[in-house]
C-alpha positions as CSV (number, residue, x, y, z in Angstrom):
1,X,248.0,63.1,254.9
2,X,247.8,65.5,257.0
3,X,244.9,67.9,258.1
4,X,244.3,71.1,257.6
5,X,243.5,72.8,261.2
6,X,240.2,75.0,260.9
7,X,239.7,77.8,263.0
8,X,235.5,79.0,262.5
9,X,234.8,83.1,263.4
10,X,231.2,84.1,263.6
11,X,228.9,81.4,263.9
12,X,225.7,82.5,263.5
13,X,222.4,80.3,262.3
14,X,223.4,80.0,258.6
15,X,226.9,78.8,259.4
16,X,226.0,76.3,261.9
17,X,223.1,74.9,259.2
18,X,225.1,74.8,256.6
19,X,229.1,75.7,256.9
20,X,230.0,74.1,260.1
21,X,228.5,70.7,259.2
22,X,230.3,70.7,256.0
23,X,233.8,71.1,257.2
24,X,233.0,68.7,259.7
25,X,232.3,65.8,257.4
26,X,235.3,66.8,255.1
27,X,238.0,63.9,255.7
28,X,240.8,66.2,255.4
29,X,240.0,69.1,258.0
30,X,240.5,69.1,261.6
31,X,238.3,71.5,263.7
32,X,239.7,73.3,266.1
33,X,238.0,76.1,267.5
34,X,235.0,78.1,267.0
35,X,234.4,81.9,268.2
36,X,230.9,83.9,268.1
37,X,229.7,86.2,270.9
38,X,227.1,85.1,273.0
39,X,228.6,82.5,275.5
40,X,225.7,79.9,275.9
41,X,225.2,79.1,272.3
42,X,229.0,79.0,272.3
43,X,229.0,75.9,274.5
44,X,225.8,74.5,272.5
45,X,228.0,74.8,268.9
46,X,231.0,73.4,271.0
47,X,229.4,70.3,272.0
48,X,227.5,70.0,268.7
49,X,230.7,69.9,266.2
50,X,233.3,68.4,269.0
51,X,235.3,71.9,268.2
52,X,238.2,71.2,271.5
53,X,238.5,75.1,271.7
54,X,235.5,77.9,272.0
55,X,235.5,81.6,273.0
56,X,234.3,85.0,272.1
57,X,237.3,86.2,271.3
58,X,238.7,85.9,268.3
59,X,242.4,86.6,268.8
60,X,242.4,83.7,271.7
61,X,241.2,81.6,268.6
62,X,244.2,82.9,266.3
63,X,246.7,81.3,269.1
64,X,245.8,77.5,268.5
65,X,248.2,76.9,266.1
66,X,245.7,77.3,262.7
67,X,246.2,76.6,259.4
68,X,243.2,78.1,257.8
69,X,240.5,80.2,259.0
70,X,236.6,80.8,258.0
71,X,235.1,84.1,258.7
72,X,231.4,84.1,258.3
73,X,230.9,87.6,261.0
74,X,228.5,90.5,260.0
75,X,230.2,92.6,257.2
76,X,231.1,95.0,259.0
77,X,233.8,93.4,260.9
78,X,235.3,90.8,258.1
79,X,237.7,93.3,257.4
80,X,239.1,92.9,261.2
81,X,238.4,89.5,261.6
82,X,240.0,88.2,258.1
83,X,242.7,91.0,258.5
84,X,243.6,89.2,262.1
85,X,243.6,85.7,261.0
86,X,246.1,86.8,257.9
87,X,248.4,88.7,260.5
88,X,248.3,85.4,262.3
89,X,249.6,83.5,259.2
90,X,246.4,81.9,258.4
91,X,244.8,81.2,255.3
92,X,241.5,82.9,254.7
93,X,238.0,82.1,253.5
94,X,235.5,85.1,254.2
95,X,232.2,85.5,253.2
96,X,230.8,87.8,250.4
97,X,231.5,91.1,250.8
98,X,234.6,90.6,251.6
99,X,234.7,94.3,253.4
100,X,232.8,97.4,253.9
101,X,235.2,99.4,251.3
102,X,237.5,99.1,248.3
103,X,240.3,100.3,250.6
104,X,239.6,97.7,253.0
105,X,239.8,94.7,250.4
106,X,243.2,95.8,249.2
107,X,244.6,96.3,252.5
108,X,243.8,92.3,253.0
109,X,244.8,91.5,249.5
110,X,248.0,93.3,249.8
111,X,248.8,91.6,253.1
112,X,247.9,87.9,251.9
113,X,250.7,88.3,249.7
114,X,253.0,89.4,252.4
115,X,252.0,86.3,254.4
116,X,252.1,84.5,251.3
117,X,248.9,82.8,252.6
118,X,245.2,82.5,251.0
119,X,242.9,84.8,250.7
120,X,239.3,83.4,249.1
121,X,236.1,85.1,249.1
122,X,232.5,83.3,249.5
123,X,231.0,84.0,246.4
124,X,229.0,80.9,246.3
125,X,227.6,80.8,242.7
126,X,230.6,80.3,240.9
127,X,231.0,76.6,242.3
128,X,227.2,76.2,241.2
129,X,227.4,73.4,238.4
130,X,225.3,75.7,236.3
131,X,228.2,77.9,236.1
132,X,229.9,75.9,234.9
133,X,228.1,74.7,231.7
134,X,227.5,78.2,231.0
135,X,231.2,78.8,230.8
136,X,231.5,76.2,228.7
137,X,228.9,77.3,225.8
138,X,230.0,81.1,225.9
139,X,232.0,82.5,223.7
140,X,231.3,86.7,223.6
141,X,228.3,87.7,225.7
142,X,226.6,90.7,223.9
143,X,224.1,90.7,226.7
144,X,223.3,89.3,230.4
145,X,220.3,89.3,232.0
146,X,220.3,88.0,236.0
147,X,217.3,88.3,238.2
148,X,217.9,87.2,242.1
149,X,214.8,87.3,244.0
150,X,213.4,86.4,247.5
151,X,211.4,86.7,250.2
152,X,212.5,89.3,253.2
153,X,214.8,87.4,255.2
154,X,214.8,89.3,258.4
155,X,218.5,89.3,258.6
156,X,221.8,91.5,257.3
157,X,219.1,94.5,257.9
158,X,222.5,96.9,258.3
159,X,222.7,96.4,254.8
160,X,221.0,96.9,251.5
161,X,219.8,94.3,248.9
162,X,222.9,95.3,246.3
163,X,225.6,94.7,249.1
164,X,223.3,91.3,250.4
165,X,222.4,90.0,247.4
166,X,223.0,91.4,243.9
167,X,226.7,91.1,244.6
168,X,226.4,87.5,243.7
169,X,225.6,88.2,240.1
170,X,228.0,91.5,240.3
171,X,230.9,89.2,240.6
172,X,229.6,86.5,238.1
173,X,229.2,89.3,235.1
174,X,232.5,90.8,235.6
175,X,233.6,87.0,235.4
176,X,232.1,86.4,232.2
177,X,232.9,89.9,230.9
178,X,236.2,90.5,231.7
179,X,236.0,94.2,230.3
180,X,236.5,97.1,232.0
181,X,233.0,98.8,233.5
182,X,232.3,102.1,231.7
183,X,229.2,103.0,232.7
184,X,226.1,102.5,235.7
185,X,222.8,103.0,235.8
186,X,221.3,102.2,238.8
187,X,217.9,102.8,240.8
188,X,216.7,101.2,244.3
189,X,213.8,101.4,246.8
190,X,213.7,101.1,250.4
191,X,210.6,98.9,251.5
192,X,211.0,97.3,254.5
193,X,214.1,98.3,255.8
194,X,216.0,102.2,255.5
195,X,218.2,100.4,252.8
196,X,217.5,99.7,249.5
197,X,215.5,96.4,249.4
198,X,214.9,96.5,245.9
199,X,216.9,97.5,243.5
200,X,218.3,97.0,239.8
201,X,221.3,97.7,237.6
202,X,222.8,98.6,234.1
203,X,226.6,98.0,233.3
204,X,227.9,98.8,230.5
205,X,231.3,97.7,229.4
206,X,234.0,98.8,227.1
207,X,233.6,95.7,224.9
208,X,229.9,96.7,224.6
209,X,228.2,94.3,226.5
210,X,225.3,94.9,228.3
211,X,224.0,93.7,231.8
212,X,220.9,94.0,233.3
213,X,220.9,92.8,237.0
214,X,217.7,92.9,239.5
215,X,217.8,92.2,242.7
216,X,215.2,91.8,245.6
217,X,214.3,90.6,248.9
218,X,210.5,91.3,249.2
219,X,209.7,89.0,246.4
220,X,206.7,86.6,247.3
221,X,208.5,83.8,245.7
222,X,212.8,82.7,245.3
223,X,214.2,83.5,241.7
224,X,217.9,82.8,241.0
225,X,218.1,82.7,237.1
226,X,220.8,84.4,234.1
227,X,220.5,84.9,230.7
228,X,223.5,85.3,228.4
229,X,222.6,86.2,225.1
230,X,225.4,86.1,222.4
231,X,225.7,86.3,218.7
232,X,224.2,82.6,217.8
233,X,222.8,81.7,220.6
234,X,221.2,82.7,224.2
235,X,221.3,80.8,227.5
236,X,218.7,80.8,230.2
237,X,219.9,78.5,233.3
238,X,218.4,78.7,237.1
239,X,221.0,78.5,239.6
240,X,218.2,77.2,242.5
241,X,217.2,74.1,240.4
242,X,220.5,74.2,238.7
243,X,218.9,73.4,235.4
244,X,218.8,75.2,231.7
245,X,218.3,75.8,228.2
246,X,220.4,76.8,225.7
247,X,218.5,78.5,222.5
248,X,220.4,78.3,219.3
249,X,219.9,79.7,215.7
250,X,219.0,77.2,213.0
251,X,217.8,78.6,209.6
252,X,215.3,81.1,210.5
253,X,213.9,79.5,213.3
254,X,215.2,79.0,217.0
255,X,216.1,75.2,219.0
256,X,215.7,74.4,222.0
257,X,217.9,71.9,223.5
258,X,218.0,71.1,227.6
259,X,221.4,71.7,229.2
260,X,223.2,68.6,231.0
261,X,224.1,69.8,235.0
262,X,225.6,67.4,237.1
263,X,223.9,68.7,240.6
264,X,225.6,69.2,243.3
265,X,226.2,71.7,246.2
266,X,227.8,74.5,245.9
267,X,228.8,75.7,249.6
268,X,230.6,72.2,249.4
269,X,232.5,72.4,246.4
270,X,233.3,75.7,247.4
271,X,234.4,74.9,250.9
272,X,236.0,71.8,249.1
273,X,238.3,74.1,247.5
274,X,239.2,76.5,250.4
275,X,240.6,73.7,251.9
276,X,242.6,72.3,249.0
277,X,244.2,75.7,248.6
278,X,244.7,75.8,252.0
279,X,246.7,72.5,251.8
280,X,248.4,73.1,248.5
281,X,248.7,76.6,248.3
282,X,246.7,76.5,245.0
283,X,244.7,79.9,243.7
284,X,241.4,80.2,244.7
285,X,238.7,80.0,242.4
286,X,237.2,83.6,243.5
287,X,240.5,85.5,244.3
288,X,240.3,88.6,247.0
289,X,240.7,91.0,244.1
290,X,237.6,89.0,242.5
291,X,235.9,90.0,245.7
292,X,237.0,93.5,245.9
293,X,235.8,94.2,242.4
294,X,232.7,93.0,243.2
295,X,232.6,95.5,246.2
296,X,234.0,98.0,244.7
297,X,230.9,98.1,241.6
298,X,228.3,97.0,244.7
299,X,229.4,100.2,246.6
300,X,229.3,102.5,243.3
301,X,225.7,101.1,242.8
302,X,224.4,102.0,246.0
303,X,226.3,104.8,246.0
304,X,224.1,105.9,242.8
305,X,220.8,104.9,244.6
306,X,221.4,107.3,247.5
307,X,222.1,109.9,245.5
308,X,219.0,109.7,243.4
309,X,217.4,109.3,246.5
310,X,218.1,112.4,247.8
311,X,217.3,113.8,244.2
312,X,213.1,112.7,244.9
313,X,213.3,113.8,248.2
């Protein structure tokens, strides 16, 4: 069979921990080149992975002869480096948020098609194993409860918590929704950085449901965790220990029963099935209009938090 040929734009510290290492032990990709900006760490990732081709620019990369490409740059240039790769006839996997604007993520979408090439986001939760049992056991979510916390990170400091970090669970309640949004509610607080470094949000959808959705990165301790409550039961699963409960009605008292998850990791399923799409031409599992949604909420909740910002001040 033959391999897919990986191209890898922007690799910074968390791609060369955790992405990198992963396509390299997948039996059916062949790496091929690697671009970031700063040439004597260039050298060090080179020799590191075996990549036969490095530079620090990214349209020298887009000329050996690719069939996919990962794009794992600062936000603020996915939209040039994805929009590149698909010009080049590549298929795409680019890291949440898939662009700085709505505009942005339908330009891509609407040029995948013309290339007739792949276009996944990195949403990484939704190839979390607990995902998956929750899909399973829900039926009509009434209301959703997600709470992502962590400590500061010292990193992605050009932009806010929502865009960094609540767009992770953004994405996974208009998943499990699938209504249309109707409402926001929104409110953030800028601690450490001049963006908002905590912040939460109300959704409210045509089909009633409610979701409630905090998000921080000045927490003392990591939290990863959603409820889904529905009409006969409620679900409580953590994505970090990828473990949960699932609460059901019985007479007028509540079980608890634990809930069965197969662990395993997420960024490796999910880079798993980049590349089978890649080679099949299959759908992705988080589709760039998935990721644009996402976005396009994430930017209408900050959006709401800048205003009422300027309403205190």
């Amino acid at each position: 069979m033959k391999k897919v040929r990986i191209g890898f734009i922007g690799a910074g510290w968390w791609a060369t921990t955790n992405h990198i290492p992963l396509l390299a032990q997948h039996p059916d990709v062949e790496l091929v080149g690697v671009c970031r900006l700063g040439n004597e760490m260039l050298q060090t990732i080179k020799e590191k992975f075996g990549f036969p081709f490095a530079t620090e620019d990214y349209r020298e990369l887009l000329q050996q002869g690719l069939d996919g490409v990962v794009v794992t740059s600062p936000h603020h240039v996915h939209y040039e480096h994805a929009r590149a790769a698909l010009e080049a006839g590549c298929h795409v996997m680019v890291e949440k948020p898939i662009s700085e604007s709505y505009a942005e993520a339908q330009a891509m979408i609407e040029l995948a098609q013309e290339k007739n090439v792949i276009l996944q986001v990195g949403h990484i939760e939704r190839f979390n194993p607990v995902l998956r049992q929750l899909e399973e056991r829900m039926n009509q979510p009434r209301f959703i409860e997600a709470h992502r916390l962590s400590p500061f990170p010292n990193r992605s400091m050009d932009i806010g918590v929502v865009l960094d970090v609540m767009i992770h669970d953004i994405e996974i309640v208009l998943h499990l929704v699938k209504s249309p949004l109707v409402q926001v509610d929104a409110v953030g607080i800028n601690v450490l950085t001049n963006r908002e470094d905590i912040a939460n949000a109300r959704l409210k959808f045509a089909n009633g449901c409610i979701a409630n959705i905090t998000a921080s990165r000045i927490s003392p301790e990591k939290m990863r965790k959603i409820r889904v409550f529905q009409q006969d039961s409620y679900l409580s699963l953590d994505y970090q220990e990828q473990s949960g409960w699932i609460y059901r009605k019985d007479g007028m008292q509540i079980v608890r029963e634990a809930v069965e998850v197969e662990k395993d990791e997420p960024l490796k399923l999910e880079i798993a099935a980049f590349v089978e799409c890649a080679r099949l031409g299959k759908r992705p599992v988080v589709t760039g209009q998935e990721g644009a949604e996402a976005v396009r909420i994430a930017l209408e909740i900050t959006d709401q938090i800048e205003r009422n910002a300027k309403l205190a001040s």
